[in-house]
Structures are given as structure tokens and as C-alpha cells.
N, C-alpha and C positions, 0 to 999 in steps of 0.2 A: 543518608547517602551510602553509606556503607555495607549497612543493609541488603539496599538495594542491587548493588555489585555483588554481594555476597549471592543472592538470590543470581542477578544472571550469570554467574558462572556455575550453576548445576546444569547438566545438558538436558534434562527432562526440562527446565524453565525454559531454556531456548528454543528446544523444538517446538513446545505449546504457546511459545511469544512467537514465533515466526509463521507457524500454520494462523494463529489472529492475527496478524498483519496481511497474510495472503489474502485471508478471508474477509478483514473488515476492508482493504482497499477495494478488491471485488467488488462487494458488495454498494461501496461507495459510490465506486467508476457505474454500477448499472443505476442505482439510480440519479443520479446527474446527468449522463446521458438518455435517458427519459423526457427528465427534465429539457434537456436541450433537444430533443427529439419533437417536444408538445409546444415551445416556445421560438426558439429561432424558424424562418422561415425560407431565409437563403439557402439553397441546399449548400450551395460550396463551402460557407463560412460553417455550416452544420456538419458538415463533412471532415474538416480540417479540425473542429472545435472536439468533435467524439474519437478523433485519433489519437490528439492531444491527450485528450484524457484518459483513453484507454492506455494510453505508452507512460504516461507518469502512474497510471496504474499499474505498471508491473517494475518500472523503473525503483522506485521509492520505494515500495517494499523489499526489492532485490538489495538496495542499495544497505539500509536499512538488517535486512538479516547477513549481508557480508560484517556490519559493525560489531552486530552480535557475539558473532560465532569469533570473531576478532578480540575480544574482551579479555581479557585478563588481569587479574590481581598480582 
């Protein structure tokens, strides 16, 4: 555990922990929305469901690199 604090408090670990968070939520949010793209058929419930997910896709990582950068020993 200690470690592991040790590691994110170098700033070179947080910026490279936080561009992977940008990028694996990205990445996530398109393909799920794909997925909900080829599967749900209501457009409105399709509609509401890919906003959803696109907004926790920038929410959660945002929220997420505020902890980070927050960290301290």
C-alpha cells in the first residue's frame, strides 16, 4: 500500500495514470455504445442510454484525476 502512494505521488506517475484513465474510459464509452447502438432498438431509450454513458465517461475519469492530483503523503 505504501508503495503504491509512494508511486502516485511522482508527478510523471500521475500524469501517465490520468492520460490511461482518459483513454481507457474513451475507449470503453465507444465500445459499449456500439454495443448499444447494434442491440437496443428504441431509439429514445438508445438515446438517453449513449448520453448516459458518454457523461460517466468523462465524469469518472475527471473525478477520478481530481483524487489523484489531490494525493498526498
Amino acid at each position: 500500500f505504501n508503495e503504491v502512494l509512494i508511486f502516485l505521488t511522482k508527478k510523471s506517475s500521475k500524469f501517465l495514470l490520468s492520460v490511461l484513465m482518459v483513454v481507457a474510459f474513451f475507449n470503453s464509452a465507444l465500445s459499449i455504445g456500439e454495443i448499444f447502438e447494434d442491440y437496443i432498438h428504441d431509439e429514445k431509450i438508445k438515446n438517453i442510454s449513449i448520453k448516459l454513458l458518454y457523461s460517466s465517461a468523462i465524469i469518472i475519469p475527471f473525478l477520478t484525476i481530481i483524487v489523484i492530483y489531490n494525493l498526498n503523503i
